[in-house]
FIPAMI-731461 format. One record per residue: x, y, z of N, C-alpha, C in turn; residue in one letter; residue number from 0. Coordinates in pm, 1 decimal, always signed. Example, Ala and Ser with C-alpha at 12.3 -4.5 7.8 and 13.67 -1.06 7.14 Angstrom:
2
SITE       nx       ny       nz      cax      cay      caz       cx       cy       cz tordo pavo
SITE  +1319.0   -569.0   +780.0  +1230.0   -450.0   +780.0  +1320.0   -330.0   +780.0     A    0
SITE  +1285.0   -225.0   +708.0  +1367.0   -106.0   +714.0  +1290.0     +3.0   +787.0     S    1
This chain:
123
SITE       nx       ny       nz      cax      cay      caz       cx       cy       cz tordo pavo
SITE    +84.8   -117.9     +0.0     +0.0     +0.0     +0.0    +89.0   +123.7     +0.0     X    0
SITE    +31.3   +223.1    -83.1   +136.5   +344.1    -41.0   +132.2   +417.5    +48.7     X    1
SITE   +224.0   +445.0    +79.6   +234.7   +608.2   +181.3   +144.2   +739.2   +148.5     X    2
SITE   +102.4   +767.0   +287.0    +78.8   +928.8   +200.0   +168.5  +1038.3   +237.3     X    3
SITE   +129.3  +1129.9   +196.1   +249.5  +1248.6   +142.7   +263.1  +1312.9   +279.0     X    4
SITE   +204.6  +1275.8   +405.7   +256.2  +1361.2   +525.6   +370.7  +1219.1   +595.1     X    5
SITE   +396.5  +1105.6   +566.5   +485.6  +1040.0   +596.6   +577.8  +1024.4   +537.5     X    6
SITE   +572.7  +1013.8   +403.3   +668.3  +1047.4   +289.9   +777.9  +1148.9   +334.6     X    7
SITE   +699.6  +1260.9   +344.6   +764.1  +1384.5   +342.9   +879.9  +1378.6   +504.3     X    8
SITE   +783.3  +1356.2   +596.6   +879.2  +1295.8   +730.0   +983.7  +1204.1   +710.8     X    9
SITE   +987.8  +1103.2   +652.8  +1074.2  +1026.5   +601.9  +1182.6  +1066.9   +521.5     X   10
SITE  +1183.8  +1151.2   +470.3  +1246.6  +1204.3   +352.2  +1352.8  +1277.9   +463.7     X   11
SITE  +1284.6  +1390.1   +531.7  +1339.0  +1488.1   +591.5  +1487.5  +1412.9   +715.7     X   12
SITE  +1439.9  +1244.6   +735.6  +1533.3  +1233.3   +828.4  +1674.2  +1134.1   +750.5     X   13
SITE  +1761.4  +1149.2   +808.4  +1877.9  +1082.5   +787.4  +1871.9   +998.5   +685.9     X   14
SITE  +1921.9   +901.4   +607.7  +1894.1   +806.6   +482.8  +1951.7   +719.4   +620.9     X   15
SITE  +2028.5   +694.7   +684.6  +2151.7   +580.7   +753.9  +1974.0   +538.4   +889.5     X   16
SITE  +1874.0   +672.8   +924.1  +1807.1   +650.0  +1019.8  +1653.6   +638.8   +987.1     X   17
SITE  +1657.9   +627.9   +831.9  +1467.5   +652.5   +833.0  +1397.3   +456.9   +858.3     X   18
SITE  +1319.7   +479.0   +922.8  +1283.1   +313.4   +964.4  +1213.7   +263.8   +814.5     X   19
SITE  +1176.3   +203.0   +803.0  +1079.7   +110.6   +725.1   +963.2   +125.9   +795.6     X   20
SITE   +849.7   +182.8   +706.5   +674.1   +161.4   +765.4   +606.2    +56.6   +623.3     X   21
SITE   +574.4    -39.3   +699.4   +500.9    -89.7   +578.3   +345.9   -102.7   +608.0     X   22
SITE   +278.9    -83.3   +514.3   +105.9    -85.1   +561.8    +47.4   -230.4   +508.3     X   23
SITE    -18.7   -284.6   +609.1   -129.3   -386.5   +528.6   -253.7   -362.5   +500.1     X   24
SITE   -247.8   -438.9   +419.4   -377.2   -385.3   +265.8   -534.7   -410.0   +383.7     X   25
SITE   -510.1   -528.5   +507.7   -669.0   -532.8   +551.5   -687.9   -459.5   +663.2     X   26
SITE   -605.0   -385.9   +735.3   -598.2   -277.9   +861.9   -580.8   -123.5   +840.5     X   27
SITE   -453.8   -131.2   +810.0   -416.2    +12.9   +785.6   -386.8   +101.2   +713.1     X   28
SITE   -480.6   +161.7   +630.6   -464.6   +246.9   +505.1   -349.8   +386.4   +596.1     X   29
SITE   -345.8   +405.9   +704.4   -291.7   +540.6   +727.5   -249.2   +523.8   +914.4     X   30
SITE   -144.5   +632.0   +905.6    -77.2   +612.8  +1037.1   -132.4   +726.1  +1110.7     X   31
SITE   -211.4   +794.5  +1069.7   -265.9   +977.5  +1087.4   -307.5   +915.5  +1225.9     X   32
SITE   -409.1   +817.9  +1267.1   -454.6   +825.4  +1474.6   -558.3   +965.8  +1416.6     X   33
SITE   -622.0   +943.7  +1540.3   -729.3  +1028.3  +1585.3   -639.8  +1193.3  +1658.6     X   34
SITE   -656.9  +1316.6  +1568.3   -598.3  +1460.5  +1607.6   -604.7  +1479.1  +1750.1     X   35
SITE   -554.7  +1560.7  +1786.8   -570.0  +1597.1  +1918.8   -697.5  +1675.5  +1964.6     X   36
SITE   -711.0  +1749.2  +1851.1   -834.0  +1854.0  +1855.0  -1022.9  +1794.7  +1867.4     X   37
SITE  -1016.3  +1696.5  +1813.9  -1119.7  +1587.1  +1797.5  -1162.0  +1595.3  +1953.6     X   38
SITE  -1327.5  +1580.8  +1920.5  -1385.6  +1571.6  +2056.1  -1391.6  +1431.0  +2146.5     X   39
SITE  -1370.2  +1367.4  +2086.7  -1319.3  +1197.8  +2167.4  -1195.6  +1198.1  +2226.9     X   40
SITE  -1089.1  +1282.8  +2187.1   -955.7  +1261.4  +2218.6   -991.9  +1377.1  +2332.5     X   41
SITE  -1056.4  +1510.9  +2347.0  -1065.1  +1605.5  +2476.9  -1125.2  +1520.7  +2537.4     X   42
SITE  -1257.3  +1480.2  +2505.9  -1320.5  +1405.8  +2632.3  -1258.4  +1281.9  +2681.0     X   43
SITE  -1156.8  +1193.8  +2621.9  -1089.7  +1128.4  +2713.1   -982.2  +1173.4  +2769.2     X   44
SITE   -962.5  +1270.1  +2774.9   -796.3  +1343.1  +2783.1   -879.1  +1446.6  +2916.7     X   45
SITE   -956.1  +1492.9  +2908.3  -1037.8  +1493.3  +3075.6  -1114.4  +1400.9  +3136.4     X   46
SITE  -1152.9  +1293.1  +3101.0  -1150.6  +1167.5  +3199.0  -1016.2  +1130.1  +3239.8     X   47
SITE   -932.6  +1092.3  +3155.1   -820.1  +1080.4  +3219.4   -719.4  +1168.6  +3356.8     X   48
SITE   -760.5  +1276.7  +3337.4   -712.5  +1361.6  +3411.3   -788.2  +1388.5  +3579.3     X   49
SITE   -933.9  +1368.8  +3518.0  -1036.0  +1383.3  +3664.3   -986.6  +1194.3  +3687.7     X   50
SITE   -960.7  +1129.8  +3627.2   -949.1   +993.9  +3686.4   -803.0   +987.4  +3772.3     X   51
SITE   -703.0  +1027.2  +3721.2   -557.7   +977.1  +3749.9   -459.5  +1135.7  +3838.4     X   52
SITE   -555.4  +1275.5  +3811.3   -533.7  +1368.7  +3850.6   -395.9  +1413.9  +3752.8     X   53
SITE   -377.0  +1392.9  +3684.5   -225.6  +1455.3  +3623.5   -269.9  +1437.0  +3479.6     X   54
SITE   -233.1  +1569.7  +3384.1   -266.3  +1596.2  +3278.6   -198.0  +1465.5  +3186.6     X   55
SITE   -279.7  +1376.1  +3081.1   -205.0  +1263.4  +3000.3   -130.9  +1368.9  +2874.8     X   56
SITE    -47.2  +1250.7  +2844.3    +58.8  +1297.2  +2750.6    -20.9  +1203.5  +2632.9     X   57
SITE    -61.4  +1297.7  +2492.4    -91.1  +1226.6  +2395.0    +44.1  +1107.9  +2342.8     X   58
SITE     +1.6  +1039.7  +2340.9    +82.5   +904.9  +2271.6    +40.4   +787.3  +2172.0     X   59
SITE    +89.1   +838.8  +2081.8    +34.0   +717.0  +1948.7   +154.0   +605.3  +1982.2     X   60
SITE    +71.0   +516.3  +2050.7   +150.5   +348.3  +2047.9    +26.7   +240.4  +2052.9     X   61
SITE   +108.3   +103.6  +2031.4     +5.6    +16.0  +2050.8    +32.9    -54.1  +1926.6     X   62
SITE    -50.3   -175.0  +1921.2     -6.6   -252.2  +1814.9   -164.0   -229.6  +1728.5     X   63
SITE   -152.7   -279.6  +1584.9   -229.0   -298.7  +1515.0   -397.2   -356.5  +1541.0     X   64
SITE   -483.0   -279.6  +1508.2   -627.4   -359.5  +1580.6   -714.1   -358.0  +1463.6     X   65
SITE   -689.7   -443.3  +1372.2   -753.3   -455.1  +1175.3   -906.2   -369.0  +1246.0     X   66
SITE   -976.5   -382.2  +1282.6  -1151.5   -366.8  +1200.9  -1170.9   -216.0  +1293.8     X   67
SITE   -998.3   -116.0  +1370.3   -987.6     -7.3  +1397.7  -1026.0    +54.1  +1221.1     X   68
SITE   -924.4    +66.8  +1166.0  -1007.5   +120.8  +1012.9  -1096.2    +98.8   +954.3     X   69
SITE  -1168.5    -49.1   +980.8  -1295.2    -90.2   +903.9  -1391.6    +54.4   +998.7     X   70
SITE  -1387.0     -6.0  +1080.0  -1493.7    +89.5  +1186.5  -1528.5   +268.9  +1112.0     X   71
SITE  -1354.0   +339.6  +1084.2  -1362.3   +434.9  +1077.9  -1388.0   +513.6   +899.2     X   72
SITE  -1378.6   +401.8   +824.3  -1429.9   +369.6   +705.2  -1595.8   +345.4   +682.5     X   73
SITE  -1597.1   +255.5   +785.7  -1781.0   +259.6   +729.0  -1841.1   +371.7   +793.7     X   74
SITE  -1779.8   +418.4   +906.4  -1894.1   +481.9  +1037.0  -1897.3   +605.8  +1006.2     X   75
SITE  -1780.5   +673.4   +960.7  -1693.5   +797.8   +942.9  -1687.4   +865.1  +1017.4     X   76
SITE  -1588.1   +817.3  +1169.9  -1551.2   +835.8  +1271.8  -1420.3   +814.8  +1294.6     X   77
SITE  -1361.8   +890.6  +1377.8  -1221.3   +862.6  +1432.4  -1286.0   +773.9  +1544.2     X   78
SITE  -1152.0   +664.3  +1609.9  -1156.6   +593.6  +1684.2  -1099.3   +656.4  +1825.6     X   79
SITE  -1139.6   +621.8  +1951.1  -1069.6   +676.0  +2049.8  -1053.1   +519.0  +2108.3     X   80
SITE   -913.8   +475.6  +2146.1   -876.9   +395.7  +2219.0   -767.4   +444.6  +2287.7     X   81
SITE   -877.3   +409.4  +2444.5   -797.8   +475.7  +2583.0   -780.5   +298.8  +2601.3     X   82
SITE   -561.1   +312.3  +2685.1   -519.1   +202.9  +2749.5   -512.8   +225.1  +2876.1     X   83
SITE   -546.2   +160.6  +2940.7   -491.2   +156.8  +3127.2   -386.7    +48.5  +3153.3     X   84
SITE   -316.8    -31.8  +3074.6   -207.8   -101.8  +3059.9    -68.6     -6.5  +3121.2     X   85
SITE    +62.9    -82.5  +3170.0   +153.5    -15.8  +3142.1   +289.6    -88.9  +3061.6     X   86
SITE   +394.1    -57.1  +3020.4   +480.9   -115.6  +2946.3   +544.3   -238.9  +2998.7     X   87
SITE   +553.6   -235.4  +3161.6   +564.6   -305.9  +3211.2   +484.2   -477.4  +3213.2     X   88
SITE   +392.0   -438.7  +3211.1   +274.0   -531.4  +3213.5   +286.9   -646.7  +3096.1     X   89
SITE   +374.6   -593.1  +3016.8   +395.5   -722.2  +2984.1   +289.6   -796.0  +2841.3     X   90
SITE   +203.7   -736.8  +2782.2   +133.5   -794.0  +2772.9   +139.2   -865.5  +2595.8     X   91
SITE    +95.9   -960.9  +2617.8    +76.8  -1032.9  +2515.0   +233.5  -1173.7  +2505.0     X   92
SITE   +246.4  -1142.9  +2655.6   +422.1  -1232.3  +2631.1   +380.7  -1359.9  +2773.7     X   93
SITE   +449.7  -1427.6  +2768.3   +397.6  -1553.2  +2906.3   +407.6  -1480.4  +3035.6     X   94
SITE   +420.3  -1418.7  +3108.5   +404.1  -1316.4  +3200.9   +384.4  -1211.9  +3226.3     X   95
SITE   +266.2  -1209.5  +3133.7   +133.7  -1074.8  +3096.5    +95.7  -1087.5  +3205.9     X   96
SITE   +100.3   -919.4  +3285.1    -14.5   -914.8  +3424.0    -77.7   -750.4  +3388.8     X   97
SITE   -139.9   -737.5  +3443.1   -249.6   -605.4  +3478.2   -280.1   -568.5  +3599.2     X   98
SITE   -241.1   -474.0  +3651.7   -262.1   -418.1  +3792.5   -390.1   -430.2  +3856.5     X   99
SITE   -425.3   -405.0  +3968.4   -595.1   -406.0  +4002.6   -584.3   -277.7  +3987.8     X  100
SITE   -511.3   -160.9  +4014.4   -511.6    -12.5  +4046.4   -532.0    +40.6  +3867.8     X  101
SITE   -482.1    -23.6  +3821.0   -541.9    +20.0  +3632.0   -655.1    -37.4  +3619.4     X  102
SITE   -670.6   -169.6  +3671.9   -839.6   -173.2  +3674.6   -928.4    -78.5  +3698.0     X  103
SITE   -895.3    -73.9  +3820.1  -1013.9     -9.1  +3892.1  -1009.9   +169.7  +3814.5     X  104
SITE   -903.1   +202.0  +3762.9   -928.2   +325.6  +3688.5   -975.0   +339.5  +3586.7     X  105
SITE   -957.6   +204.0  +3509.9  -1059.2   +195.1  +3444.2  -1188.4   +262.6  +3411.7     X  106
SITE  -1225.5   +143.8  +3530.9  -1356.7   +191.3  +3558.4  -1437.7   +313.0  +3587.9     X  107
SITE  -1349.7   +336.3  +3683.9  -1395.5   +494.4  +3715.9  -1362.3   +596.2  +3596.8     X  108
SITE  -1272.7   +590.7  +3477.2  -1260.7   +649.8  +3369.4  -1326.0   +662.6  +3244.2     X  109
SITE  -1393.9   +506.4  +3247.5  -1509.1   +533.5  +3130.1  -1625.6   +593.6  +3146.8     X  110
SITE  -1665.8   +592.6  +3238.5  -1802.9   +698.2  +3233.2  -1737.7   +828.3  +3265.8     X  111
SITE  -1645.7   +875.6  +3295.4  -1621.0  +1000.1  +3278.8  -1597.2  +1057.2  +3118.0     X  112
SITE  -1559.9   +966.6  +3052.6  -1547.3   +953.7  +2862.0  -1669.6  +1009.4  +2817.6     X  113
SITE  -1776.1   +896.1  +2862.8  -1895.3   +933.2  +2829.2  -1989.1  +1029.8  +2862.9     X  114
SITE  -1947.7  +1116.2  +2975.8  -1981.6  +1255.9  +3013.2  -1931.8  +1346.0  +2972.4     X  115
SITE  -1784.4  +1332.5  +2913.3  -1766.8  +1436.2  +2843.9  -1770.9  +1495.4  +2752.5     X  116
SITE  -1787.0  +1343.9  +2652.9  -1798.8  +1318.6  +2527.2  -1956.7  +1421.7  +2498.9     X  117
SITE  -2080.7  +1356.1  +2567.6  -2195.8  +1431.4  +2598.2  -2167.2  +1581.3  +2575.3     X  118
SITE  -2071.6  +1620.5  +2688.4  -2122.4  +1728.6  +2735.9  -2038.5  +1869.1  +2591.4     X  119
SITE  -1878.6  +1801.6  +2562.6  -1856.2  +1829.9  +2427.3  -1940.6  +1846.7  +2308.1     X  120
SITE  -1986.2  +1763.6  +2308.0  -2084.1  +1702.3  +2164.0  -2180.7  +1808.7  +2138.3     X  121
SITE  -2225.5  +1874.0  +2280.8  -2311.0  +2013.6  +2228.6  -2348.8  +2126.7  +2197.1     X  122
Protein backbone atom coordinates (compact mmCIF):
# COMPACT_ATOMS: atom_id res chain seq x y z
CA UNK A 1 0.00 0.00 0.00
CA UNK A 2 1.36 3.44 -0.41
CA UNK A 3 2.35 6.08 1.81
CA UNK A 4 0.79 9.29 2.00
CA UNK A 5 2.50 12.49 1.43
CA UNK A 6 2.56 13.61 5.26
CA UNK A 7 4.86 10.40 5.97
CA UNK A 8 6.68 10.47 2.90
CA UNK A 9 7.64 13.85 3.43
CA UNK A 10 8.79 12.96 7.30
CA UNK A 11 10.74 10.26 6.02
CA UNK A 12 12.47 12.04 3.52
CA UNK A 13 13.39 14.88 5.92
CA UNK A 14 15.33 12.33 8.28
CA UNK A 15 18.78 10.83 7.87
CA UNK A 16 18.94 8.07 4.83
CA UNK A 17 21.52 5.81 7.54
CA UNK A 18 18.07 6.50 10.20
CA UNK A 19 14.67 6.52 8.33
CA UNK A 20 12.83 3.13 9.64
CA UNK A 21 10.80 1.11 7.25
CA UNK A 22 6.74 1.61 7.65
CA UNK A 23 5.01 -0.90 5.78
CA UNK A 24 1.06 -0.85 5.62
CA UNK A 25 -1.29 -3.86 5.29
CA UNK A 26 -3.77 -3.85 2.66
CA UNK A 27 -6.69 -5.33 5.52
CA UNK A 28 -5.98 -2.78 8.62
CA UNK A 29 -4.16 0.13 7.86
CA UNK A 30 -4.65 2.47 5.05
CA UNK A 31 -2.92 5.41 7.27
CA UNK A 32 -0.77 6.13 10.37
CA UNK A 33 -2.66 9.77 10.87
CA UNK A 34 -4.55 8.25 14.75
CA UNK A 35 -7.29 10.28 15.85
CA UNK A 36 -5.98 14.60 16.08
CA UNK A 37 -5.70 15.97 19.19
CA UNK A 38 -8.34 18.54 18.55
CA UNK A 39 -11.20 15.87 17.98
CA UNK A 40 -13.86 15.72 20.56
CA UNK A 41 -13.19 11.98 21.67
CA UNK A 42 -9.56 12.61 22.19
CA UNK A 43 -10.65 16.06 24.77
CA UNK A 44 -13.20 14.06 26.32
CA UNK A 45 -10.90 11.28 27.13
CA UNK A 46 -7.96 13.43 27.83
CA UNK A 47 -10.38 14.93 30.76
CA UNK A 48 -11.51 11.68 31.99
CA UNK A 49 -8.20 10.80 32.19
CA UNK A 50 -7.13 13.62 34.11
CA UNK A 51 -10.36 13.83 36.64
CA UNK A 52 -9.49 9.94 36.86
CA UNK A 53 -5.58 9.77 37.50
CA UNK A 54 -5.34 13.69 38.51
CA UNK A 55 -2.26 14.55 36.24
CA UNK A 56 -2.66 15.96 32.79
CA UNK A 57 -2.05 12.63 30.00
CA UNK A 58 0.59 12.97 27.51
CA UNK A 59 -0.91 12.27 23.95
CA UNK A 60 0.83 9.05 22.72
CA UNK A 61 0.34 7.17 19.49
CA UNK A 62 1.51 3.48 20.48
CA UNK A 63 0.06 0.16 20.51
CA UNK A 64 -0.07 -2.52 18.15
CA UNK A 65 -2.29 -2.99 15.15
CA UNK A 66 -6.27 -3.60 15.81
CA UNK A 67 -7.53 -4.55 11.75
CA UNK A 68 -11.51 -3.67 12.01
CA UNK A 69 -9.88 -0.07 13.98
CA UNK A 70 -10.07 1.21 10.13
CA UNK A 71 -12.95 -0.90 9.04
CA UNK A 72 -14.94 0.90 11.87
CA UNK A 73 -13.62 4.35 10.78
CA UNK A 74 -14.30 3.70 7.05
CA UNK A 75 -17.81 2.60 7.29
CA UNK A 76 -18.94 4.82 10.37
CA UNK A 77 -16.93 7.98 9.43
CA UNK A 78 -15.51 8.36 12.72
CA UNK A 79 -12.21 8.63 14.32
CA UNK A 80 -11.57 5.94 16.84
CA UNK A 81 -10.70 6.76 20.50
CA UNK A 82 -8.77 3.96 22.19
CA UNK A 83 -7.98 4.76 25.83
CA UNK A 84 -5.19 2.03 27.50
CA UNK A 85 -4.91 1.57 31.27
CA UNK A 86 -2.08 -1.02 30.60
CA UNK A 87 1.54 -0.16 31.42
CA UNK A 88 4.81 -1.16 29.46
CA UNK A 89 5.65 -3.06 32.11
CA UNK A 90 2.74 -5.31 32.14
CA UNK A 91 3.96 -7.22 29.84
CA UNK A 92 1.34 -7.94 27.73
CA UNK A 93 0.77 -10.33 25.15
CA UNK A 94 4.22 -12.32 26.31
CA UNK A 95 3.98 -15.53 29.06
CA UNK A 96 4.04 -13.16 32.01
CA UNK A 97 1.34 -10.75 30.96
CA UNK A 98 -0.15 -9.15 34.24
CA UNK A 99 -2.50 -6.05 34.78
CA UNK A 100 -2.62 -4.18 37.93
CA UNK A 101 -5.95 -4.06 40.03
CA UNK A 102 -5.12 -0.12 40.46
CA UNK A 103 -5.42 0.20 36.32
CA UNK A 104 -8.40 -1.73 36.75
CA UNK A 105 -10.14 -0.09 38.92
CA UNK A 106 -9.28 3.26 36.89
CA UNK A 107 -10.59 1.95 34.44
CA UNK A 108 -13.57 1.91 35.58
CA UNK A 109 -13.96 4.94 37.16
CA UNK A 110 -12.61 6.50 33.69
CA UNK A 111 -15.09 5.34 31.30
CA UNK A 112 -18.03 6.98 32.33
CA UNK A 113 -16.21 10.00 32.79
CA UNK A 114 -15.47 9.54 28.62
CA UNK A 115 -18.95 9.33 28.29
CA UNK A 116 -19.82 12.56 30.13
CA UNK A 117 -17.67 14.36 28.44
CA UNK A 118 -17.99 13.19 25.27
CA UNK A 119 -21.96 14.31 25.98
CA UNK A 120 -21.22 17.29 27.36
CA UNK A 121 -18.56 18.30 24.27
CA UNK A 122 -20.84 17.02 21.64
CA UNK A 123 -23.11 20.14 22.29
Amino acid sequence: MEQNNSHSAMLQSLPESTRPEISYCSHCCNSLSGTPINNIGFKAASKAYQDSFGKTPIPQRSGGSIPIVALFEQELKSKTILMGFGLDSDAIHSPNEHFGVFNYLKGIETIPLFYKYFTELSK
